[in-house]
C-alpha atoms as one frame of an Amber mdcrd trajectory, in Angstrom:
protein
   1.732  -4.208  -9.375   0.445  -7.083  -7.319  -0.437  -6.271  -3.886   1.571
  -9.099  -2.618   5.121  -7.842  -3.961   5.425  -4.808  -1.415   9.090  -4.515
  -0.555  10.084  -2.665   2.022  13.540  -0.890   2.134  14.014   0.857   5.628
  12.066   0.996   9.124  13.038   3.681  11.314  11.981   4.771  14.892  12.943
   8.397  15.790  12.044  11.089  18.527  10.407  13.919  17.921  14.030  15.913
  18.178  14.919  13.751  14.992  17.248  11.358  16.820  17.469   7.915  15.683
  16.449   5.245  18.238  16.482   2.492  16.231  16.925   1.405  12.219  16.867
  -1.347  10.218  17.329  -1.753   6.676  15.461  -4.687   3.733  16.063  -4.360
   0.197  17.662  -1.895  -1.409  17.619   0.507   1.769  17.798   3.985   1.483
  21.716   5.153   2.479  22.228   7.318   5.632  18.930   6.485   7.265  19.683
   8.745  10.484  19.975  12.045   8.099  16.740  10.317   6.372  15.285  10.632
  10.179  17.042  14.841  10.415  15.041  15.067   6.825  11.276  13.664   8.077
  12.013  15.981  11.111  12.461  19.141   9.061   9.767  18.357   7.329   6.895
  17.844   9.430   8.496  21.160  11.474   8.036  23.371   8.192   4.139  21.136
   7.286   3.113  22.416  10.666   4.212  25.554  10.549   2.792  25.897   7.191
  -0.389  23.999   7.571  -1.125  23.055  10.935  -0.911  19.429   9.729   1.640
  16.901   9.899   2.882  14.445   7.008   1.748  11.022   7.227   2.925  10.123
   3.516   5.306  10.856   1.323   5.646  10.236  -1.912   8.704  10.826  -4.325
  10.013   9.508  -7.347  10.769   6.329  -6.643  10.592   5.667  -3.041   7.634
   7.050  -0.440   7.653   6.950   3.173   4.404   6.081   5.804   4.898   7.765
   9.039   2.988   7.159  11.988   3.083   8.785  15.005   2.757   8.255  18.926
   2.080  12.081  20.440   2.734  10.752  24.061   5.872   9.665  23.930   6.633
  11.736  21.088   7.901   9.177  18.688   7.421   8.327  15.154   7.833   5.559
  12.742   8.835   5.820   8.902   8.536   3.140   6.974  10.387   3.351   3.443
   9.156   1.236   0.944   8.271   0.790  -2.744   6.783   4.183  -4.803   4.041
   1.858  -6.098   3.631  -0.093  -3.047   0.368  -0.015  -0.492   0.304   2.222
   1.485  -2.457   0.877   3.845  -0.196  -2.154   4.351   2.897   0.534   5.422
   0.581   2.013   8.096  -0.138  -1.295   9.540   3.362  -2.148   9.307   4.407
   0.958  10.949   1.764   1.133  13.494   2.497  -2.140  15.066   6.431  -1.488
  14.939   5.989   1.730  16.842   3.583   0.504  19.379   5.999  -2.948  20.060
   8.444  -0.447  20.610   6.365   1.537  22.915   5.783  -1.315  24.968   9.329
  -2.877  24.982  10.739  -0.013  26.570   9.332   2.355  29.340   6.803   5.558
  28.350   9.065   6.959  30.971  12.392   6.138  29.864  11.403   6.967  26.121
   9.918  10.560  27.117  13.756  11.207  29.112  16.016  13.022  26.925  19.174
  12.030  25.552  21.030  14.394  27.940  19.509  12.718  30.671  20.376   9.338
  30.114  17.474   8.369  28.728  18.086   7.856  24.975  20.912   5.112  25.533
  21.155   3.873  21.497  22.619   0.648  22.213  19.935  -0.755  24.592  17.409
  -0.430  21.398  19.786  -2.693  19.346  17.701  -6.020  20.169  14.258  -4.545
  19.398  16.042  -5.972  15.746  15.548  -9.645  16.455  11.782  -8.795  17.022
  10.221  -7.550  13.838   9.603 -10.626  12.166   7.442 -11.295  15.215   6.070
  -8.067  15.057   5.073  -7.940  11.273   3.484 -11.688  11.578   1.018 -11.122
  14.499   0.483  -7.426  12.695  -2.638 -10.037  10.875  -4.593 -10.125  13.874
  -5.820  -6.561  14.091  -6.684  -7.212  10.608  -8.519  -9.777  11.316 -10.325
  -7.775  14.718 -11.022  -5.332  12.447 -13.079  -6.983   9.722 -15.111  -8.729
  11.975 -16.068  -5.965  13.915 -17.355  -4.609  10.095 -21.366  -5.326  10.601
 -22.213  -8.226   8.361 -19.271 -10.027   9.271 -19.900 -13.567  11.097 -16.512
 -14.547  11.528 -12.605 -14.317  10.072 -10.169 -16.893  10.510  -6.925 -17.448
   9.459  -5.639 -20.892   9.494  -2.244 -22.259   9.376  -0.921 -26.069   9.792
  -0.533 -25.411  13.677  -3.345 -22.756  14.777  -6.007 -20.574  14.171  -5.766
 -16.961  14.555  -9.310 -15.378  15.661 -10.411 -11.890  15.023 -13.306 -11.733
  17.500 -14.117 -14.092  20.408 -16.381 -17.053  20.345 -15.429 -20.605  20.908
 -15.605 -22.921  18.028 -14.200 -26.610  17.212 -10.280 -25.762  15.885 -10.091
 -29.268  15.235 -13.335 -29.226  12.973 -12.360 -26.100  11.337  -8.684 -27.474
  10.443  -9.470 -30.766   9.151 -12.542 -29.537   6.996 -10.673 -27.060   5.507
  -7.864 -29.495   4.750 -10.157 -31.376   2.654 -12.159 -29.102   0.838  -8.803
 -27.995  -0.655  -7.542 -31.560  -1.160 -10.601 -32.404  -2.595 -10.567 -29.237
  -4.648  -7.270 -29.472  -5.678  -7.988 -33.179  -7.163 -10.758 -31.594  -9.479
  -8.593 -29.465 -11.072  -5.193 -31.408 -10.973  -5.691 -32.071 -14.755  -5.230
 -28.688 -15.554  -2.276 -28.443 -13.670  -3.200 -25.849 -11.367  -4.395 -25.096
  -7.202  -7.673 -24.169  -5.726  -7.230 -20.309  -4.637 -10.198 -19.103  -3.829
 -13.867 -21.196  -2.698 -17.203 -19.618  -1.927 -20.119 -21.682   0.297 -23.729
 -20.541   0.779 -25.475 -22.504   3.298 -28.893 -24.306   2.552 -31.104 -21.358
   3.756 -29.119 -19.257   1.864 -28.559 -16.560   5.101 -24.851 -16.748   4.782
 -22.034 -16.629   2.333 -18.245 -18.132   3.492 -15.518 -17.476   1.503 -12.082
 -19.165   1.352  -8.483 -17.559   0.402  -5.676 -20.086   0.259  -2.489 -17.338
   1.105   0.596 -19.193   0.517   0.261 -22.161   3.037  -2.445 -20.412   5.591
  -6.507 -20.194   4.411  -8.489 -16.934   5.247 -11.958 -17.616   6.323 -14.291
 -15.164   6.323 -18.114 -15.496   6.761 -20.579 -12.964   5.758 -24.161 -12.629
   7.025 -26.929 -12.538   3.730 -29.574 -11.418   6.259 -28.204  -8.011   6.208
 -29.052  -4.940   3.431 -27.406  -5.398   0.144 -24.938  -2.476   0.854 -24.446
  -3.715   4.499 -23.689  -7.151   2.516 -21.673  -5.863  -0.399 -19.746  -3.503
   2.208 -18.609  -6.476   4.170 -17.712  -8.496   0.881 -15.531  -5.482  -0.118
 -14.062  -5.086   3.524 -13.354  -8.937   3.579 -11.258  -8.536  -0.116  -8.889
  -5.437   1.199  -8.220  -7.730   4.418  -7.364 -10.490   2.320  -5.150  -8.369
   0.486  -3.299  -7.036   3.929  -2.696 -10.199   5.037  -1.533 -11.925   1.603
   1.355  -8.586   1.901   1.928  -9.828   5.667   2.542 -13.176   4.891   4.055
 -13.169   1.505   6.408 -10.119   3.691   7.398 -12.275   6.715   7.373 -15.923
   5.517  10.639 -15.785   3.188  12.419 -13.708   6.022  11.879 -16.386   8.364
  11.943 -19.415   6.388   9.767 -20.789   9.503   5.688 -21.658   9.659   4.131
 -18.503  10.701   3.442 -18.698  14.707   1.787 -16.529  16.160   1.081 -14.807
  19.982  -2.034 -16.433  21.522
């Protein structure tokens, strides 16, 4: 299937003991997701006993499950989702929900147990209203991550109000918004015949040192440029690298846009 059409059906946030903290459910969500959470539990008990090693995915027949983890507080996140589905985009997913969570409440309160007063359920019922927020600013350590890849320049992403940065560096946002806004509008008017949209746009500069290449993702456009100067493999290696972010953040957005019917903001 299409990268783009992951659906997730369940996030929950559990302690180690297997108690539910918190739970929300998507499409089609799994019934019972607090025995799902006494399952995981049992089953990462038994995979260490077994193998010294913990689960981090699992797969069955038509659902699978990306778990990450957070040893100091002894927490986890399990993210149900799609059989088919990425599972790259699951541990981002995941990984951002469990450290949000982290933050939102104390390290403190969250290592207390239940019997202590620490574990009250109902004071984790608003972390609900933040996981759109949570899933749309999950694209920026996408973004930090590519361009720390060697070879990479810079990656943008670009929206009708801002432009998320992966690295640091000033640079004209008003330059960079309205020249992208016409490339595609002039783009789009070559092709308009055929009845179609520009997706995709590559630029090497005059000296032929650098490559930048252009993803329209439903109303935002990934920039990414790439430095020519480098080894081939160095080069290919960050062309690859900039495609599998590209594909990450086409889940995030395609993921949070619908859910929010809003423009994507995000955290400066």
């Amino acid at each position: 299937p299409e990268l783009e059409t992951m659906t997730l059906r369940n996030v929950i946030v559990l302690a180690q003991s297997g108690l539910v903290l918190f739970a929300k459910d998507f499409v089609h969500g799994v019934a019972q997701p607090r025995l799902l959470g006494s399952l995981l539990t049992a089953m990462t008990e038994f995979s260490v006993q077994t193998t010294g090693m913990k689960p981090t995915f699992i797969e069955l027949s038509s659902l699978a499950v990306t778990i990450v983890r957070d040893d100091m507080v002894k927490l986890m996140c399990a993210l149900v989702h799609d059989r088919n589905d990425s599972a790259s985009f699951g541990r981002l997913i995941a990984s951002e929900i469990l450290s949000a969570f982290v933050e939102e409440y104390s390290v403190d309160r969250l290592r207390t147990p239940l019997s202590l007063g620490g574990h009250n359920l109902k004071d984790f019922h608003g972390f609900d209203a933040k996981i759109a927020g949570i899933v749309q600013n999950s694209v920026r350590p996408v973004l930090q991550k590519l361009q720390a890849q060697r070879g990479v320049i810079q990656a943008l992403l670009v929206t009708k109000e801002t432009i998320v940065q992966g690295g640091g560096g000033d640079f004209d946002q008003f330059g960079v918004l309205a020249t992208l806004q016409y490339m595609n509008c002039q783009a789009d008017t070559l092709i308009e015949y055929a009845n179609d949209i520009t997706r995709h746009i590559v630029f090497d500069d005059e000296r032929d040192e650098s490559r930048t290449l252009l993803w329209r993702i439903e109303n935002c456009i990934l920039l990414v440029a790439v430095s020519k100067r480098v080894s081939p493999s160095v080069y290919a290696d960050s062309i690859e690298q900039a495609q599998q972010s590209k594909s990450l953040i086409s889940q995030v957005v395609a993921f949070a846009q619908p859910r929010t019917k809003l423009p994507l903001q995000f955290r400066s």
